[in-house]
C-alpha positions in Angstrom: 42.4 -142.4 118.0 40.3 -145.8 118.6 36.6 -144.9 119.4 33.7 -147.4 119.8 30.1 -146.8 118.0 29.5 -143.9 120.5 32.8 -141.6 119.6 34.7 -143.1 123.6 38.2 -143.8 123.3 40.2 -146.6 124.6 42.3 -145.3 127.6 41.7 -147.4 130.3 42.2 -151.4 130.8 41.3 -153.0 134.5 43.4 -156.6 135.0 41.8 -159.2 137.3 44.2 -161.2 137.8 42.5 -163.6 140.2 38.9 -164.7 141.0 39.6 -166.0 144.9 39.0 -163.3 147.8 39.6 -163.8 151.1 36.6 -161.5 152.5 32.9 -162.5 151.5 31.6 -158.8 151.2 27.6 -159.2 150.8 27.2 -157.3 147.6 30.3 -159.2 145.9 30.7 -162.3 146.8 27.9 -163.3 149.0 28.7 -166.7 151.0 25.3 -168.0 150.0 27.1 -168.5 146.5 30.9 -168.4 147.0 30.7 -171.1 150.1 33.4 -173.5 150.7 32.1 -175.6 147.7 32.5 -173.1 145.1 35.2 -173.7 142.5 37.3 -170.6 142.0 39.5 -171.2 138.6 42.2 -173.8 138.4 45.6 -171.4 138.3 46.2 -173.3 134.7 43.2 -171.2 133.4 44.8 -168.3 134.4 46.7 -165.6 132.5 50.2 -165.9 133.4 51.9 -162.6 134.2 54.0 -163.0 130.8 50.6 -163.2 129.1 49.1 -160.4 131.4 52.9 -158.4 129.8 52.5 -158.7 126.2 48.8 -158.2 125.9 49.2 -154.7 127.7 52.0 -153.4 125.4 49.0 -154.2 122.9 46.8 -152.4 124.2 49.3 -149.5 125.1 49.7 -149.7 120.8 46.2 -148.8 121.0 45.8 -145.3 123.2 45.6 -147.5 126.8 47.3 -145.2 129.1 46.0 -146.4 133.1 46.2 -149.7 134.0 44.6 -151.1 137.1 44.9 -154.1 138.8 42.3 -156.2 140.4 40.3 -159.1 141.4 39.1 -160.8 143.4 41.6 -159.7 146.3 44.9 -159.2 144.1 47.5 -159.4 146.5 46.6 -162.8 147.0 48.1 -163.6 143.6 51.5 -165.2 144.8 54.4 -162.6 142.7 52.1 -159.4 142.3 55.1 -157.4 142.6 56.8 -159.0 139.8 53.4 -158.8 137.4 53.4 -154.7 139.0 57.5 -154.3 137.5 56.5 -156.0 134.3 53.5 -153.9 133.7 55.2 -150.3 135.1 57.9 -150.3 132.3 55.2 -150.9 129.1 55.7 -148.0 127.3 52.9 -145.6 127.1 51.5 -146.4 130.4 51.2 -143.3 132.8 49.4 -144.4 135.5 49.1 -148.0 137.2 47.0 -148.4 140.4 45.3 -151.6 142.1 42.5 -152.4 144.0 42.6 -154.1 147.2 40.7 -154.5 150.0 43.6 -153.7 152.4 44.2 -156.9 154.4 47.9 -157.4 152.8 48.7 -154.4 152.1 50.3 -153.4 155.0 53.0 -155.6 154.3 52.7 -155.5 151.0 53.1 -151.1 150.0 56.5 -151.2 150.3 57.4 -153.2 147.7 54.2 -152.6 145.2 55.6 -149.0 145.4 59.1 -150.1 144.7 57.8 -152.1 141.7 56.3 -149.1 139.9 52.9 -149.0 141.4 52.2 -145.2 141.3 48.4 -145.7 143.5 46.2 -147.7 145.8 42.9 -148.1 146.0 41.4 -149.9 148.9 37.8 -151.1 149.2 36.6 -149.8 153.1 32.9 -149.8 153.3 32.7 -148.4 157.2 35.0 -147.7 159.7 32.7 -148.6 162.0 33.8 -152.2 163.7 30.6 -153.8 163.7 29.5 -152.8 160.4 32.6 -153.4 158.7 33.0 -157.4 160.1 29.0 -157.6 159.0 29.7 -156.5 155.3 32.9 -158.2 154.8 31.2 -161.4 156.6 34.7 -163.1 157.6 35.2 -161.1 161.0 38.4 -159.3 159.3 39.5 -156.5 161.8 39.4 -152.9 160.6 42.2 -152.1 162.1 44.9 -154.0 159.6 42.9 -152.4 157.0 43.4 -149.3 158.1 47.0 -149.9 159.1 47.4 -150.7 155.2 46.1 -147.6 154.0 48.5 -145.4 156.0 51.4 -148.3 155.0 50.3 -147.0 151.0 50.9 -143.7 151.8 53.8 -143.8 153.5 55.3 -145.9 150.6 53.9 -142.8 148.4 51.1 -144.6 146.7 48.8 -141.7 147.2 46.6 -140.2 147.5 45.1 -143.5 148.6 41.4 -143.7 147.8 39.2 -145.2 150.0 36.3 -146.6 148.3 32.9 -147.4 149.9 29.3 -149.1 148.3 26.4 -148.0 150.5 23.1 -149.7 150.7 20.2 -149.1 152.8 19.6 -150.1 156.1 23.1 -151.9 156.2 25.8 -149.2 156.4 23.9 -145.5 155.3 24.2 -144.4 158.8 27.7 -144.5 158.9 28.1 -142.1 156.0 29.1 -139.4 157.8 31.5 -141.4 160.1 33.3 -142.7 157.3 33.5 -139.2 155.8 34.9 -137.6 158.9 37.7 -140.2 159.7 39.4 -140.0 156.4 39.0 -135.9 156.7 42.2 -134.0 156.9 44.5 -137.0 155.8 44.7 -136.7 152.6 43.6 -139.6 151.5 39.9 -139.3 149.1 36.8 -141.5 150.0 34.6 -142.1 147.2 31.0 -143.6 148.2 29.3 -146.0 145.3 25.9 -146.3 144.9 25.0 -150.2 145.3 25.1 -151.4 141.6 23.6 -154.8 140.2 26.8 -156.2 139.3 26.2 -159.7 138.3 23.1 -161.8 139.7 25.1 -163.0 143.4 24.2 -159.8 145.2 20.1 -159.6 145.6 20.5 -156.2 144.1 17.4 -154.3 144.7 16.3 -150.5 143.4 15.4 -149.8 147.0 18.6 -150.5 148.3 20.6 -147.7 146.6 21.2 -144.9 148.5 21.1 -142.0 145.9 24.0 -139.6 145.0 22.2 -136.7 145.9 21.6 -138.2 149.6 25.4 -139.0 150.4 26.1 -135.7 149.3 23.4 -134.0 151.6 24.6 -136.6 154.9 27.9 -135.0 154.2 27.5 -131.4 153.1 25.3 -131.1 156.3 28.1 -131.8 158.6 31.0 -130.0 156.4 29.8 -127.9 153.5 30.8 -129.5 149.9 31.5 -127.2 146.9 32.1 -129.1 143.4 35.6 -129.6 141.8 36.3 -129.7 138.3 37.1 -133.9 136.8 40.6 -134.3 136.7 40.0 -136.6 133.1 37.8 -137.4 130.5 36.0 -140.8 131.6 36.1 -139.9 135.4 33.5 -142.0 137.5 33.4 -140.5 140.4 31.6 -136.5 140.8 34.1 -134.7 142.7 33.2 -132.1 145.9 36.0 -130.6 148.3 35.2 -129.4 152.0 34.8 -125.8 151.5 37.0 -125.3 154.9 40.1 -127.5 153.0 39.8 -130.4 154.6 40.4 -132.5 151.8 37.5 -134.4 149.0 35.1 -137.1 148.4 34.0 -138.4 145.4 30.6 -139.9 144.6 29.9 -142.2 142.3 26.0 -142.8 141.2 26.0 -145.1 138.5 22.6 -145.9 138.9 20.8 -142.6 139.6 23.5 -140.6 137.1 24.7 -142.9 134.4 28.0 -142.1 133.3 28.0 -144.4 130.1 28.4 -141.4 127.4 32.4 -140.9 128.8 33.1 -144.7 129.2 36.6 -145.3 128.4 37.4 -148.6 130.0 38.1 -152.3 129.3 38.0 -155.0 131.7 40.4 -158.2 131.5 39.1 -161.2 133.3 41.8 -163.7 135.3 41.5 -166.2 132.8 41.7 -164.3 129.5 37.6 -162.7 128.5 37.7 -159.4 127.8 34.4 -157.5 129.0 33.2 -154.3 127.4 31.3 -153.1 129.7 31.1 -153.9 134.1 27.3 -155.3 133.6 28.3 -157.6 130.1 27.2 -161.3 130.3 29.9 -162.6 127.8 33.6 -161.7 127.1 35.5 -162.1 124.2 38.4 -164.9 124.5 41.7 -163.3 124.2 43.5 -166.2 125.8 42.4 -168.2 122.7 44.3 -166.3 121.0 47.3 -165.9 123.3 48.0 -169.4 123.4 46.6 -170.6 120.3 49.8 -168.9 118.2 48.2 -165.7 116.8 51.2 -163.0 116.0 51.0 -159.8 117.5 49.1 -158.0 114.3 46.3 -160.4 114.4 45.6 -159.7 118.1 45.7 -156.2 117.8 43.3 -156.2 114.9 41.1 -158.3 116.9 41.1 -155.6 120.3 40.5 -152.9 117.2 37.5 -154.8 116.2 36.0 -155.4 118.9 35.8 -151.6 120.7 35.3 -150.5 117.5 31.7 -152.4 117.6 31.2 -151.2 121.4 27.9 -150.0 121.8 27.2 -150.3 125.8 25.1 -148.5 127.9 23.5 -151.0 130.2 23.3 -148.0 132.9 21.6 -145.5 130.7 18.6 -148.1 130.2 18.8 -150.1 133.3 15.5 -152.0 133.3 14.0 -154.6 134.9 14.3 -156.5 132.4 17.9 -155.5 131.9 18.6 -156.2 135.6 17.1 -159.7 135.6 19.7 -160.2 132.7 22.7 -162.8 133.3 25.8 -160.9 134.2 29.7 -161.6 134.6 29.8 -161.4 138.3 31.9 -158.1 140.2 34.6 -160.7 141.8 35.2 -161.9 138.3 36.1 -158.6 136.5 37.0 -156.9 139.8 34.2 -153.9 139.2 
């Protein structure tokens, strides 16, 4: 088994495979930065979908078993479905899911599930009209995201989690609200404490609604009882609705660091490979992709570098650490 410095195991490897998004959510891609000067990557600079293919089997070589894929908005990469066929028949892979923020996915489940996609994820920080145009600052309509979610499951890519970051003073009072709609459907909401991912977002300690406080808003309304993690490496705490109405997740990287069961790798759209959600510097694999190197000489070179992983930028968040440079969220899709 390949552990870093800390004894984690490679299992998990997130793809971006595009930097562009079509919403401007205020805690990822704020328009003060991302406006309509902003370069986003020239599609030359980014991994092509054979490239995205034959690094994966690598990695499977290595103990990567779940694959996600992300962005940016993903399903804005023209031929997802094609990069979701190529990825679904690596051997060794036993679960692939992606990320989206819902806007094409009602048109899009049907054939992401007919690819091989086994789950979705979709990023849904209020159901709450107001809130929801506010945060993803483009006026996109809830309702087509919330038509995609029930297009995922209906294709079978379930159960479709639902996942929403809460700050304070922009969308804590709609906690509750979010937790009741998605109650009884199956489908699993997990709330995300506001992280200082990258340096766009004005992240501020005072901002984070804790853990502890979404899981009183909810248990208040509809007791919660814990639930066992489903894997080693799980971010999210798990709670069910002691009258079976379904589970939340919770996920408090700031106020519970989670760093000691870390088991993920993060593949930027052009080729860096990130360490760790809160790195400032990646390691160029596409250097080596197109620059000739053979198959052993890559896979020594993924070996080496997780074998030197060391990261634990929650477990000594600081402000120093925080004012730090950092890869930013839309870049290595969080």
């Amino acid at each position: 088994m390949l552990t870093d410095t800390r004894g984690r195991p490679l299992r998990d490897l997130r793809i971006s495979i595009t930097d562009r998004c079509n919403f401007r959510c205020t805690y990822c891609m704020p328009k003060s930065v991302f406006d309509r000067d902003y370069q986003f990557l020239p599609r030359a600079e980014l991994l092509t979908f054979e490239e995205i293919d034959r690094v994966t089997g690598l990695f499977a070589q290595l103990g990567v078993q779940k694959l996600r894929v992300t962005g940016g908005e993903p399903l804005l990469r023209r031929g997802v479905e094609d990069l979701i066929g190529r990825l679904s028949a690596i051997e060794g892979i036993d679960d692939l899911a992606l990320t989206t923020n819902g806007s094409l996915l009602a048109r899009k489940a049907e054939g992401l599930a007919a690819a091989g996609l086994k789950r979705a994820t979709v990023s849904l920080d209020a159901v709450d009209e107001e809130t929801f145009a506010r945060m993803n600052d483009v006026g996109f309509d809830l309702k087509t995201v919330l038509e995609g979610i029930e297009a995922a499951a209906a294709a079978g890519l379930k159960p479709v989690k639902i996942n929403a970051v809460v700050q304070r003073g922009v969308n804590d009072n709609t906690i509750v609200d979010l937790a009741g709609h998605f109650r009884n459907t199956g489908h699993i909401v997990r709330f995300i404490e506001f992280m200082d991912v990258g340096n766009a977002n004005g992240w501020r300690l005072n901002d984070v609604v804790s853990a502890r406080e979404i899981h009183d808003a909810i248990n208040d309304s509809w007791p919660l009882e814990p639930a066992e993690p489903t894997h080693r490496g799980e971010v999210a705490s798990r709670y069910r609705y002691v009258d079976g109405g379904g589970e939340i997740g919770i996920i408090s990287s700031v106020t519970a660091p989670f760093c000691g069961d870390c088991t993920r790798l993060r593949l930027s759209a052009e080729g860096k490979l990130y360490t760790c959600l809160f790195a400032h510097e990646g390691f160029d694999l596409r250097a080596m992709l197109r620059g000739g190197s053979a198959d052993l000489e890559i896979i020594e070179a993924l070996e080496a570098l997780w074998r030197a992983r060391a990261d634990r930028y929650s477990e000594i968040r600081s402000e120093v650490t925080v004012a730090l440079p950092k890869v930013e969220m839309s870049y290595i899709g969080g």
